[in-house]
C-alpha positions in Angstrom: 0.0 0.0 0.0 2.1 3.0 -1.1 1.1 6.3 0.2 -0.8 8.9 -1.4 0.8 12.2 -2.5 -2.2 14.3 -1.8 -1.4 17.3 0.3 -2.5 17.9 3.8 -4.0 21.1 5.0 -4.8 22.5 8.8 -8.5 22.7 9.3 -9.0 26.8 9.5 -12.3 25.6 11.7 -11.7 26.7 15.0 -15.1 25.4 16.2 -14.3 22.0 14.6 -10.9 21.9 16.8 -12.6 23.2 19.9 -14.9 20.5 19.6 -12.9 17.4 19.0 -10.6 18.9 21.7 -13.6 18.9 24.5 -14.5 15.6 23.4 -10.7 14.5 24.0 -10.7 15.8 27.5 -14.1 14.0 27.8 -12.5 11.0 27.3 -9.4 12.2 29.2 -11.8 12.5 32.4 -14.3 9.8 31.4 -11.5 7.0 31.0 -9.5 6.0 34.1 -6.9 4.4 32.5 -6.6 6.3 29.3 -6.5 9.3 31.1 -3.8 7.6 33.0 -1.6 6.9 29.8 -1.9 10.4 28.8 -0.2 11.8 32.0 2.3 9.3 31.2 2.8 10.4 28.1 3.1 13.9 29.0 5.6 13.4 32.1 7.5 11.7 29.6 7.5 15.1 27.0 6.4 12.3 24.1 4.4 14.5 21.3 1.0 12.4 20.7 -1.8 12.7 17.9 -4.5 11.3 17.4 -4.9 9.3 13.5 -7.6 8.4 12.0 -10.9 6.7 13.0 -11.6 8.9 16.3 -11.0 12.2 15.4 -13.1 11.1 11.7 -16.0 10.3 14.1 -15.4 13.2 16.0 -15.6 15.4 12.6 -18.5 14.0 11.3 -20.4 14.3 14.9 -19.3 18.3 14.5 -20.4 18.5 10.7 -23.3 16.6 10.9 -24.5 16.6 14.2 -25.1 12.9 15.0 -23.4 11.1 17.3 -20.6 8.6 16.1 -19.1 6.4 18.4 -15.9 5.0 18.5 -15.2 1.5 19.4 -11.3 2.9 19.8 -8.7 5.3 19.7 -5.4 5.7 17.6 -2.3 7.2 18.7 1.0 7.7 17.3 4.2 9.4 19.3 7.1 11.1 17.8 10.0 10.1 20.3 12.8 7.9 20.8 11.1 5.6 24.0 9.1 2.8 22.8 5.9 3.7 23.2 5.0 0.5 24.6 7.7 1.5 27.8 4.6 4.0 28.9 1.6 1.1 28.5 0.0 -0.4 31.7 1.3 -3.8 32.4 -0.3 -6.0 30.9 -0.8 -4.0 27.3 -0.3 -6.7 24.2 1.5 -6.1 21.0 -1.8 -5.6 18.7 -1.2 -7.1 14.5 0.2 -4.2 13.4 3.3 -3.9 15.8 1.7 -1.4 17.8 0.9 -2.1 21.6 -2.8 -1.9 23.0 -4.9 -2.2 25.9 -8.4 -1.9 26.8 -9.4 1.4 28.8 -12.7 1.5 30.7 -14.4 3.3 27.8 -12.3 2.5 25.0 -9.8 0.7 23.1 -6.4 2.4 23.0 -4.0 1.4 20.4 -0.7 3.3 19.7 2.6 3.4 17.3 5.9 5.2 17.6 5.4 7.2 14.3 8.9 6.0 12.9 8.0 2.6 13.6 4.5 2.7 11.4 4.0 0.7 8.3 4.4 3.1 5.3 6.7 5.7 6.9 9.3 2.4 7.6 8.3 0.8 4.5 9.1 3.9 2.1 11.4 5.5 4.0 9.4 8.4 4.7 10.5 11.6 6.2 9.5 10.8 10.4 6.7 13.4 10.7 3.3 13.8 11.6 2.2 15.6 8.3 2.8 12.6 6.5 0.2 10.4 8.4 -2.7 11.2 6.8 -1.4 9.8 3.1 -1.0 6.4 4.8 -4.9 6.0 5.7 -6.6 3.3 3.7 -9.4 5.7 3.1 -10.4 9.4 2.8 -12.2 10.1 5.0 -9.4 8.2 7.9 -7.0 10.7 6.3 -7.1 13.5 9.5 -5.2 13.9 12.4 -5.5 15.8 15.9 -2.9 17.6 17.7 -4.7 17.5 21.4 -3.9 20.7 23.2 -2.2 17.9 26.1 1.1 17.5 23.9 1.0 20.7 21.6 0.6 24.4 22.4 -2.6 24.6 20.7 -5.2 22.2 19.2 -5.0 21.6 15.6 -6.6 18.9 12.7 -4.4 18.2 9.5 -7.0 17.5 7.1 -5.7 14.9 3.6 -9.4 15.5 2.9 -11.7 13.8 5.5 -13.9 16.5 5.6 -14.7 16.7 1.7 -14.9 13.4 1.6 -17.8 12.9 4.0 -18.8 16.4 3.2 -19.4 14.4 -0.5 -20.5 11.4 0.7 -18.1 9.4 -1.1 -15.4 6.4 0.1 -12.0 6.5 -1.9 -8.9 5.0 -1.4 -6.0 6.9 -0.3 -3.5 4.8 -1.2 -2.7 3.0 -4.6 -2.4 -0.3 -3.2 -4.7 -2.4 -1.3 -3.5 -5.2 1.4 -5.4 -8.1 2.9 -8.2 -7.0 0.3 -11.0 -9.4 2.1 -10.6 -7.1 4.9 -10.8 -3.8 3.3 -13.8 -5.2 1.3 -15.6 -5.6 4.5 -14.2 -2.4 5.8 -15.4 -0.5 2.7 -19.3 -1.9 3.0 -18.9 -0.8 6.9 -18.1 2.7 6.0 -20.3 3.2 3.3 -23.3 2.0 5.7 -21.9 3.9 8.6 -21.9 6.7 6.9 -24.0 6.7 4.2 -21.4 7.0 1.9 -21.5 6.2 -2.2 -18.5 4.1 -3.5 -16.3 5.6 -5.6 -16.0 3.5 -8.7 -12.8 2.6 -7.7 -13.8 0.7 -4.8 -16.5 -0.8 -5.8 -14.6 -2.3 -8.2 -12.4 -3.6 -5.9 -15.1 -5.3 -3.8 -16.6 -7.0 -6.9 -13.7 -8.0 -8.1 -12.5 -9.2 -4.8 -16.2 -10.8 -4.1 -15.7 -13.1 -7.5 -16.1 -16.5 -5.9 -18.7 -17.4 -3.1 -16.4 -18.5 -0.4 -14.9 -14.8 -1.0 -18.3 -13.2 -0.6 -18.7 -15.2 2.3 -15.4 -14.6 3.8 -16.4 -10.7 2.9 -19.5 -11.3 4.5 -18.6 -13.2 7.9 -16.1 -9.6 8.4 -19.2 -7.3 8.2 -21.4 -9.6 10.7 -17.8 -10.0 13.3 -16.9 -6.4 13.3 -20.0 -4.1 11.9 -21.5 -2.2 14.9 -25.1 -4.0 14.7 -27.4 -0.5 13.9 -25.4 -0.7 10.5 -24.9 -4.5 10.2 -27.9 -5.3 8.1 -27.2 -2.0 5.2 -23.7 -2.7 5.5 -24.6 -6.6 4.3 -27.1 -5.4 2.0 -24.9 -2.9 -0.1 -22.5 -5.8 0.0 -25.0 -8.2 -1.9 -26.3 -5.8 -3.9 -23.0 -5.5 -5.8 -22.4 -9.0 -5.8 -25.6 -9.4 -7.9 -24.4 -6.8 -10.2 -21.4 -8.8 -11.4 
């Protein structure tokens, strides 16, 4: 999965970063342990952002004014201590050679930003701008600076915000991996969100669909890890391109 070259902007919304900010010290107060992990992370002057799904939900709660909620949070620190050092005892190494653990409200993952996939695998330059053109999709192209590690609270925006602002899921990079997965994960967002395929990914599900022991594999994703409000659109719009093939 290479990364996409598409540049990143900071979000000029102030309200936008003012609310995903409250809702970060929500969860800094509401969470015992996670709130825990961030005073570690602070004593130990690591710079932390948030990638991806959280702050998404958190955007499209502000634009749209429904609430999204997040079965976990992504971090990623720019530092030389291992990020798992900081972890409560206990935390396990999670597939993607990052280290998580489960916080009384949510699921905490986290990554040294050198140490994550495409920035080691392309040799990237180590820096949080370059996040966002590692997401799988558009809209998971955004970041948060939280006001706890930053001077000020900021989004970088790879275009998250248009893209749900459309209403259409893209890829962000040119390369798909473990494309069962991503098939399921592409049906999920689209019902979540009520998103249209781009033609480019619905291509890739058909053709990825094009035996029935696929589609079921594609299908048994959706039903393990869809929240259950969206289960039953997320399998439809799933079948409904199956047929079309």
């Amino acid at each position: 999965m290479r990364p996409s070259r598409s540049p990143c902007a900071e979000s000029k919304s102030s309200s936008a970063r003012e609310y995903v900010q409250a809702a970060f010290d929500a969860l800094v107060a509401g969470d015992s342990g996670f709130g825990g992990l961030v005073t570690a992370l602070q004593e130990r002057r690591l710079r932390v952002v948030v990638f991806g799904g959280w702050a998404r939900d958190r955007l499209a709660e502000h634009m749209f004014g429904a609430q999204k909620a997040s079965r976990d949070i992504d971090l990623v620190c720019d530092g030389t201590l291992p990020v798992a050092d900081v972890f409560p005892p206990g935390s396990l190494r999670n597939p993607f050679g990052g280290v998580g653990f489960d916080g009384s409200v949510i699921h905490v993952d986290a990554w040294n930003l050198s140490e994550t996939f495409l920035i080691r695998r392309y040799a990237l330059p180590v820096d949080f701008s370059q996040l966002p053109g590692t997401a799988d999709y558009n809209i998971n192209a955004i970041l948060f600076r939280p006001s706890q590690f930053f001077s000020e609270a900021s989004l970088l925006d790879c275009g998250a915000g248009e893209a749900l602002r459309r209403r259409e899921l893209d890829f962000m990079a040119d390369e798909v991996a473990q494309p069962r997965i991503q098939a399921a994960r592409s049906v999920m967002l689209s019902a979540r969100f009520d998103l249209r395929l781009s033609d480019t990914v619905r291509r890739f599900v058909m053709d990825t669909c094009s035996t029935r022991v696929a589609v079921e594999a594609v299908a048994a994703g959706v039903v393990a890890y869809c929240p259950a409000k969206f289960r039953s659109r997320a399998l439809a719009r799933l079948h409904e391109m199956v047929r079309q093939e």
